[in-house]
C-alpha positions in Angstrom: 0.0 0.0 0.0 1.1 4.0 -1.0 2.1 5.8 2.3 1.3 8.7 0.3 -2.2 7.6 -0.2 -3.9 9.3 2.6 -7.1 8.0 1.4 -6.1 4.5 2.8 -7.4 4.3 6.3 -9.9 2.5 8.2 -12.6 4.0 10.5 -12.7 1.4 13.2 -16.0 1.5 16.0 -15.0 0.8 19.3 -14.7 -3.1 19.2 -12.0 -2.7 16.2 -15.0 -3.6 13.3 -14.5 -1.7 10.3 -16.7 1.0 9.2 -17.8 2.8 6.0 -15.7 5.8 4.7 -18.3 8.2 5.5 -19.0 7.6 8.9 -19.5 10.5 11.6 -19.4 8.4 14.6 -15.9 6.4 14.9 -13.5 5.4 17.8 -10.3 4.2 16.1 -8.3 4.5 12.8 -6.4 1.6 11.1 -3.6 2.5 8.5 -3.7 -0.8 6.8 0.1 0.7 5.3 2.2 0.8 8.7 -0.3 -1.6 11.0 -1.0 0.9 13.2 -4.2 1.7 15.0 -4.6 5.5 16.0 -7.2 7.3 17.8 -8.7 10.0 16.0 -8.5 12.9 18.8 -5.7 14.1 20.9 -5.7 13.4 24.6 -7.8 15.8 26.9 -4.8 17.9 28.0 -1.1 19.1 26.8 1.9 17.4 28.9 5.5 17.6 29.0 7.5 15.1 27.7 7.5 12.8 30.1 3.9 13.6 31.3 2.9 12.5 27.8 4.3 9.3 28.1 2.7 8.6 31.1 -0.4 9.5 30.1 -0.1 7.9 26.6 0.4 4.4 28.5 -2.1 4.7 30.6 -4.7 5.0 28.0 -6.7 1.3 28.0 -9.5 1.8 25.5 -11.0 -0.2 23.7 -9.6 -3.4 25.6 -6.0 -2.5 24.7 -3.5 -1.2 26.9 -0.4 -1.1 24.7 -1.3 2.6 23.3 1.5 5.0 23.6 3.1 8.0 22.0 4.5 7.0 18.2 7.9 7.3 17.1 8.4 10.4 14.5 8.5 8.1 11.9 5.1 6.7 13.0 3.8 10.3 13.5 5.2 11.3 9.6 2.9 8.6 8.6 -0.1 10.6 9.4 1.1 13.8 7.4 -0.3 14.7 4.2 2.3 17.3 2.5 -0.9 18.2 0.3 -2.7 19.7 3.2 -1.6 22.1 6.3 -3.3 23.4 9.2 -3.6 20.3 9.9 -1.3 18.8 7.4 -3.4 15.4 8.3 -6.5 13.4 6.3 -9.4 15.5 8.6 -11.9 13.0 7.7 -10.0 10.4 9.9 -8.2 12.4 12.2 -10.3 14.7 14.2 -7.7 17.0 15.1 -6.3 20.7 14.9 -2.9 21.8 14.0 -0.7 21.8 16.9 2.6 19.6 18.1 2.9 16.1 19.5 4.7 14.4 21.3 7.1 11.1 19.5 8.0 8.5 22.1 11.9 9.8 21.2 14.5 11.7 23.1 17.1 14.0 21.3 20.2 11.5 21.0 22.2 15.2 21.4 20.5 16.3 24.9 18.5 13.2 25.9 17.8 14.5 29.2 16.6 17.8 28.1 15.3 17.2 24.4 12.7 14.9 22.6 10.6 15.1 19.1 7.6 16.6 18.1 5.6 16.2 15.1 4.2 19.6 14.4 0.7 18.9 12.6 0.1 22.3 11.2 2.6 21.7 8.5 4.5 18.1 9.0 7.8 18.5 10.1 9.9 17.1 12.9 11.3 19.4 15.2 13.6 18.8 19.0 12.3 21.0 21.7 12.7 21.0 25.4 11.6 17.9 27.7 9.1 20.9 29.6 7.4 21.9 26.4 3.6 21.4 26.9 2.4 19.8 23.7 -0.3 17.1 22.5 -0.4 13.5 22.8 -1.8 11.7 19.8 -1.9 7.6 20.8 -1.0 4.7 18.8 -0.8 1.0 18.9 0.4 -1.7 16.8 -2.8 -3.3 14.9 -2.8 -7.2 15.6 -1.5 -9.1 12.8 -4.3 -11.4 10.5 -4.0 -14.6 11.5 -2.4 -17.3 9.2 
């Protein structure tokens, strides 16, 4: 599957079934391209780096509770470069432009740095451990069984 086909997710209800393109009412959203199962909306508040992670891990919806922050290049997957402000697929990922939080610490400064996806336009930036940013969750989809 085309990462740069941002037309490729599934909406997911809240028990992991599929649902048509066009629904309103959705809990989850597969990308079929990476295997990666994201919810749609940020967490309630913004959190420091560490804060985030905490909070990312302590998310058990759905009856999973392996979500967590992504890794930038599990957060890139989400960008579409043909859209900003967000620079995401809207009719999936019910979200605003802001930064979040990648599950990475600067390999410079790893006590003082980590990585943040910025969502307004799609890049990758380092910034302090205190900044307050968004957490956006992920978790590895279950692989089909043989």
């Amino acid at each position: 599957m085309n990462l740069s086909d941002h037309n490729r997710y599934i909406k997911l209800d809240a028990d992991s079934n599929p649902l048509p393109r066009d629904a309103i009412d959705f809990a989850q959203v597969q990308d079929p391209a990476t295997n990666l199962i994201w919810l749609p909306r940020y967490l309630d508040d913004r959190f420091n780096w560490s804060a985030a992670q905490t909070a990312a891990s302590a998310v058990h919806n759905f009856g999973f509770d392996t979500w967590r922050c992504p890794t930038p290049n599990e957060a890139s997957t989400i960008v579409d470069y043909s859209r900003f402000g967000p620079a995401v697929n809207t009719d999936f990922f019910q979200i605003d432009s802001d930064w979040i939080w990648t599950s990475s610490r600067d390999a410079e400064s790893p006590q003082a740095f980590a990585w943040l996806v910025n969502l307004y336009s799609g890049y990758a930036f380092r910034d302090g451990q205190y900044y307050q940013g968004r957490v956006l969750v992920v978790r590895s989809a279950p692989l089909p069984r043989q």
